[in-house]
C-alpha positions as YAML, in Angstrom:
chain: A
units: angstrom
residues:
- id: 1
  name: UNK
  ca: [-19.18, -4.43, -4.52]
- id: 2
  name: UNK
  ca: [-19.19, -6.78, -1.96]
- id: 3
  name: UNK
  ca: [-22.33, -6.91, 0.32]
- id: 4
  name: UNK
  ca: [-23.10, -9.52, 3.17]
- id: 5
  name: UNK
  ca: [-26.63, -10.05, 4.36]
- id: 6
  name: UNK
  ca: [-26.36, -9.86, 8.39]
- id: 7
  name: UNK
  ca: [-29.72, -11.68, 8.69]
- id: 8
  name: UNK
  ca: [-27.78, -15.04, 7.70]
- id: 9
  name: UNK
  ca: [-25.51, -14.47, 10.85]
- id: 10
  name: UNK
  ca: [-28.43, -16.20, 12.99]
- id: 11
  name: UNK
  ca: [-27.24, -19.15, 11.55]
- id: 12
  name: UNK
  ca: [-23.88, -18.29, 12.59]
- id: 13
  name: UNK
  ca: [-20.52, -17.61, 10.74]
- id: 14
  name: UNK
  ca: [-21.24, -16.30, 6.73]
- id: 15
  name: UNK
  ca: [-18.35, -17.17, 4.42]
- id: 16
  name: UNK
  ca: [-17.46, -14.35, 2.31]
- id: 17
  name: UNK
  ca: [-16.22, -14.32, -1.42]
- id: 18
  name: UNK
  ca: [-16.09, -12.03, -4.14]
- id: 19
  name: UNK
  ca: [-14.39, -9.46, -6.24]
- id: 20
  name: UNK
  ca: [-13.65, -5.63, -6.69]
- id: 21
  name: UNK
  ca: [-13.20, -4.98, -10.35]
- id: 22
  name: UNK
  ca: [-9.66, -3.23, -10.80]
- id: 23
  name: UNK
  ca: [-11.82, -0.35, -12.75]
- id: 24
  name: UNK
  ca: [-14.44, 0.18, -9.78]
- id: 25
  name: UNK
  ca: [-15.35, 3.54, -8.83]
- id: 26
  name: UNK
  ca: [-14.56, 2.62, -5.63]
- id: 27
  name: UNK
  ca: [-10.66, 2.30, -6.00]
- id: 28
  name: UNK
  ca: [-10.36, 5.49, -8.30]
- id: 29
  name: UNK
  ca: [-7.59, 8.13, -7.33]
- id: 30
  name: UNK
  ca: [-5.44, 5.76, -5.84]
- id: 31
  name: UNK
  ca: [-1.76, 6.45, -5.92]
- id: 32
  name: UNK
  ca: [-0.91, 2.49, -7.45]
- id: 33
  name: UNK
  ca: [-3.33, 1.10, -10.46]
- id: 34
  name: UNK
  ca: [-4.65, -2.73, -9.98]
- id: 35
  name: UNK
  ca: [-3.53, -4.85, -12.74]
- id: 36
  name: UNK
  ca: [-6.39, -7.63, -11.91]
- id: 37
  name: UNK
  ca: [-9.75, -8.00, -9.61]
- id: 38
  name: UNK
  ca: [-9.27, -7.66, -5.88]
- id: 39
  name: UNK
  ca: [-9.85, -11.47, -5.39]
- id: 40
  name: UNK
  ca: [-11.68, -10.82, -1.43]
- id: 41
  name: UNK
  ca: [-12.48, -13.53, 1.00]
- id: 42
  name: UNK
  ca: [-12.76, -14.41, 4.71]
- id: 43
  name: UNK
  ca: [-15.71, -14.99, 7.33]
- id: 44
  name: UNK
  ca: [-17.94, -12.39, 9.06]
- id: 45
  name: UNK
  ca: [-18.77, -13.38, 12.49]
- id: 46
  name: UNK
  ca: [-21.22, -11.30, 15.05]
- id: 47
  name: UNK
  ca: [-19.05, -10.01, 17.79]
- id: 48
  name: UNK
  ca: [-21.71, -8.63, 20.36]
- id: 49
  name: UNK
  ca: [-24.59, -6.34, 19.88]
- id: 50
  name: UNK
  ca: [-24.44, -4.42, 16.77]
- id: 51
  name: UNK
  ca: [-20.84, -5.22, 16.45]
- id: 52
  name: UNK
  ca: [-19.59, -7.78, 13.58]
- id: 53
  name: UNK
  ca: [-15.96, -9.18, 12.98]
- id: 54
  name: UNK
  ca: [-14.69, -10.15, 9.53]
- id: 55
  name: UNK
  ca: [-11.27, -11.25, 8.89]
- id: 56
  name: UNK
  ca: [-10.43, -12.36, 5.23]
- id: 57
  name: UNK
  ca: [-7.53, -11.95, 2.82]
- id: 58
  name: UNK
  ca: [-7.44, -9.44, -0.05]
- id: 59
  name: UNK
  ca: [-5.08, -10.65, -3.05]
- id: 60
  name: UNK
  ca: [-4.66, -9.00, -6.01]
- id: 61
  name: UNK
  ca: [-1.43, -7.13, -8.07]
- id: 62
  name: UNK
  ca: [-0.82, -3.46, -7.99]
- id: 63
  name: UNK
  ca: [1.46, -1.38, -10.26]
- id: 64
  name: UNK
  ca: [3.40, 1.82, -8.89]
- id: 65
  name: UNK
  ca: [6.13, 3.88, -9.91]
- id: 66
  name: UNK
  ca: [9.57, 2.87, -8.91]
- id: 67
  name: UNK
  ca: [11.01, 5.60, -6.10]
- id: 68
  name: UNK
  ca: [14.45, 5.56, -7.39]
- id: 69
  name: UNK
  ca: [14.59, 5.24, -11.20]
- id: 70
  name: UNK
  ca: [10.07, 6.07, -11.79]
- id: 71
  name: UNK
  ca: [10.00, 3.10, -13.79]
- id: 72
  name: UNK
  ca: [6.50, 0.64, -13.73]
- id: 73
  name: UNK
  ca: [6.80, -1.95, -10.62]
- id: 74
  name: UNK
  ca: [4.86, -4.92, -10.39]
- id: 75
  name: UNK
  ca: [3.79, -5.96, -7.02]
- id: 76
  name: UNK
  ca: [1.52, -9.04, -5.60]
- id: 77
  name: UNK
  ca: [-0.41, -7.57, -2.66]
- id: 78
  name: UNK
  ca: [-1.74, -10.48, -0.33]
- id: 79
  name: UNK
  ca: [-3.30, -8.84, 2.48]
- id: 80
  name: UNK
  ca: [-4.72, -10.11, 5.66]
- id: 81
  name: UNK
  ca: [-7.48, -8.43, 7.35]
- id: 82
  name: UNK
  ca: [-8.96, -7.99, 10.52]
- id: 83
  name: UNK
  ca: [-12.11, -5.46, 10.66]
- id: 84
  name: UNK
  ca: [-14.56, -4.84, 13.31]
- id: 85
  name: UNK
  ca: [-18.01, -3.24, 11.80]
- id: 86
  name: UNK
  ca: [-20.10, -1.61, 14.60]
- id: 87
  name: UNK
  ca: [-22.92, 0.43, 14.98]
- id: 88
  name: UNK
  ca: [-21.94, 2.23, 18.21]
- id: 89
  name: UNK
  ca: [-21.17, 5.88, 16.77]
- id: 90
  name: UNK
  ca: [-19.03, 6.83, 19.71]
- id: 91
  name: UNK
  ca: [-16.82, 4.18, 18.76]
- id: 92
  name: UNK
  ca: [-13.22, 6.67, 18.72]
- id: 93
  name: UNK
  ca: [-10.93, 4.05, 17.55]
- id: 94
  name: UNK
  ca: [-9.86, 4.66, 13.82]
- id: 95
  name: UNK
  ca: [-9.49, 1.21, 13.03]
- id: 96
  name: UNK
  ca: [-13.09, 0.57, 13.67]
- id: 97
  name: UNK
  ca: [-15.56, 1.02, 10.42]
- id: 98
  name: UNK
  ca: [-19.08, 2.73, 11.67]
- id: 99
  name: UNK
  ca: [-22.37, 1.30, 10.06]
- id: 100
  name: UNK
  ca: [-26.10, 2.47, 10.08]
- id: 101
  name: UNK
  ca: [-27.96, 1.41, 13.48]
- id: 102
  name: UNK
  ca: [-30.17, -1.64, 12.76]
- id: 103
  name: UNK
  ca: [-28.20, -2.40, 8.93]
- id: 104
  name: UNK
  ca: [-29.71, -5.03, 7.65]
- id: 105
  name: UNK
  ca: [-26.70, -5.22, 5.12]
- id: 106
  name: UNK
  ca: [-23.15, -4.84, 5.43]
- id: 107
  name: UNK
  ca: [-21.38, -2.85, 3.02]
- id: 108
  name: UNK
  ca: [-17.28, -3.46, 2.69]
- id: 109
  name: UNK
  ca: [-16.04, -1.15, 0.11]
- id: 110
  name: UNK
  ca: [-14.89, 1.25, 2.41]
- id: 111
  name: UNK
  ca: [-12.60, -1.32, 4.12]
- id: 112
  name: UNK
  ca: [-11.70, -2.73, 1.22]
- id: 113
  name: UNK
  ca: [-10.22, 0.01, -0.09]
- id: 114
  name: UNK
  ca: [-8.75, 1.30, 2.99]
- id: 115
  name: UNK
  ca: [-6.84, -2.01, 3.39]
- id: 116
  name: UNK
  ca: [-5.32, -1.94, 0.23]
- id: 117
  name: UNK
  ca: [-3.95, 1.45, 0.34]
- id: 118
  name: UNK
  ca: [-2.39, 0.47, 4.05]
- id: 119
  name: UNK
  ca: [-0.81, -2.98, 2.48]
- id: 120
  name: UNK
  ca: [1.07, -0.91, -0.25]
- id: 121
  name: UNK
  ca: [4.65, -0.55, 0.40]
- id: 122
  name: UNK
  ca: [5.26, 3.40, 1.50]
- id: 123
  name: UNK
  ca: [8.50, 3.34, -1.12]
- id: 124
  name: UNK
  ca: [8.38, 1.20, -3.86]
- id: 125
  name: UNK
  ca: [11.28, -0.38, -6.21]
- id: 126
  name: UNK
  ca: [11.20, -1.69, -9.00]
- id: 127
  name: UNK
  ca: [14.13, -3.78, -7.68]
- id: 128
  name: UNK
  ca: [16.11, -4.06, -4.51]
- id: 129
  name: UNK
  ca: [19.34, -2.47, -6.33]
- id: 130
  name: UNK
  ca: [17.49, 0.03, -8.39]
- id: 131
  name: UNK
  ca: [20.29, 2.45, -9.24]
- id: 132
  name: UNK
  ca: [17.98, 4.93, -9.69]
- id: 133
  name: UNK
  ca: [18.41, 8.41, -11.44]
- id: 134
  name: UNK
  ca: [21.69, 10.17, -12.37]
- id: 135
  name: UNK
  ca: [20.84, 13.60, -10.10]
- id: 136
  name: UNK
  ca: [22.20, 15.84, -13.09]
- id: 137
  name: UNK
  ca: [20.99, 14.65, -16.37]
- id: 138
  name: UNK
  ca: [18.07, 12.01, -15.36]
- id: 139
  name: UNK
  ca: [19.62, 9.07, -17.10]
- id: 140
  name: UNK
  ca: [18.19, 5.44, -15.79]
- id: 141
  name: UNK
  ca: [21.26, 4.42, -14.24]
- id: 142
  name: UNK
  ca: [19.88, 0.97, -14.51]
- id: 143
  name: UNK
  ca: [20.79, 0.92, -18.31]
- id: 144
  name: UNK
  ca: [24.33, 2.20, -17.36]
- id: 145
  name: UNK
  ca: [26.38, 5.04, -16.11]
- id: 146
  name: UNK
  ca: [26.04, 8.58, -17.41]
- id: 147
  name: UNK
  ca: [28.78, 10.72, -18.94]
- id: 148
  name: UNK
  ca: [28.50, 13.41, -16.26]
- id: 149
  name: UNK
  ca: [30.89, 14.65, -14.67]
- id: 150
  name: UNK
  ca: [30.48, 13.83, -10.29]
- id: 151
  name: UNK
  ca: [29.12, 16.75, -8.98]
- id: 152
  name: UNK
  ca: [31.61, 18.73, -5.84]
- id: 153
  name: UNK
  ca: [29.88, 17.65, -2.94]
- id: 154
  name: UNK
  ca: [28.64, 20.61, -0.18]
- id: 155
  name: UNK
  ca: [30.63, 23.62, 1.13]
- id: 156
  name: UNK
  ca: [30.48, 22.29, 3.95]
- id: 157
  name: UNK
  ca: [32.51, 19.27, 3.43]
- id: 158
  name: UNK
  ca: [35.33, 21.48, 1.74]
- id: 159
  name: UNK
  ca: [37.44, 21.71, 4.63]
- id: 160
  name: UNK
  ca: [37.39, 17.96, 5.34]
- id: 161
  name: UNK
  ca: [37.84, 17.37, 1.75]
- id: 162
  name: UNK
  ca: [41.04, 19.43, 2.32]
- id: 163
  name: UNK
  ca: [42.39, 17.53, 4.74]
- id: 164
  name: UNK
  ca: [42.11, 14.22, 3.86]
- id: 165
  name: UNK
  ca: [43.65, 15.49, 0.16]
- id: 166
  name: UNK
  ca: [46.52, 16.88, 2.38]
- id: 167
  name: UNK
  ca: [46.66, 13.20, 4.15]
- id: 168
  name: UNK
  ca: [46.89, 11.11, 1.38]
- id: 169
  name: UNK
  ca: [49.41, 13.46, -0.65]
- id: 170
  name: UNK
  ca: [51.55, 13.10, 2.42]
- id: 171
  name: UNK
  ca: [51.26, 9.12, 2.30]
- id: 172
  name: UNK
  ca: [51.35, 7.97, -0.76]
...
């Protein structure tokens, strides 16, 4: 895990590098699986009393189930981050990560992982026209169409249905 000394921010900025092993404890139970490392860099900077600012990049590629078809998708996650650490515990803002009074050491697994989950695409496809699922009989439509039959569409449509039938028997 990665761990910055804050003593060496006398000296001013610390360049930060490292990595997050896609098996770490730390990223278990997410809903994606890492194919690689979380490759993690940036600079830590102090940002007033008990307050320090690290902004960095987080690259790595994730793997997560298609939404239309649940086939495997690849994705390349390259993350920017901006994080304020501070030790004021009345802090209220959610975006702020909380950290022992007088730390001598700065811990960023927590906002590792946090970042990664928020960089993940809320829907993901495998492709942009991902046909997805044929609704009765699950076939990938993505290998083809099905030899269902198209289901009658809602009850409530019927009467509309009705009419426009009417219409285009009248104009042929």
């Amino acid at each position: 895990m990665l761990r910055i000394g804050l003593g060496a921010l006398e000296q001013g900025p610390v360049e930060t590098a490292g990595e997050v092993a896609a098996d770490d404890p730390l990223l278990k139970g997410l809903d994606f699986s890492l194919r690689e490392p979380v490759r993690v860099s940036g600079q830590l900077t102090a940002a007033g009393p008990g307050s320090y600012y690290w902004r960095g990049t987080l690259e790595t590629a994730a793997e997560a189930t298609c939404r239309r078809c649940l086939a495997p998708a690849a994705l390349r996650l390259n993350v920017p981050v901006n994080v304020l650490f501070t030790e004021d515990q009345e802090a209220d803002d959610p975006s702020v990560y909380l950290i022992p009074p007088r730390a001598k050491t700065l811990e960023m697994g927590e906002a590792i992982r946090e970042e990664l989950i928020l960089a993940m695409p809320e829907y993901v496809l495998c492709r942009e026209n991902c046909a997805g699922l044929c609704p009765q009989c699950g076939k990938d439509l993505n290998e083809g169409p099905c030899e269902c039959q198209p289901v009658s569409t809602d009850p409530r449509w019927a009467k509309l249905e009705a009419l426009q039938k009417r219409s285009t028997k009248k104009n042929p």
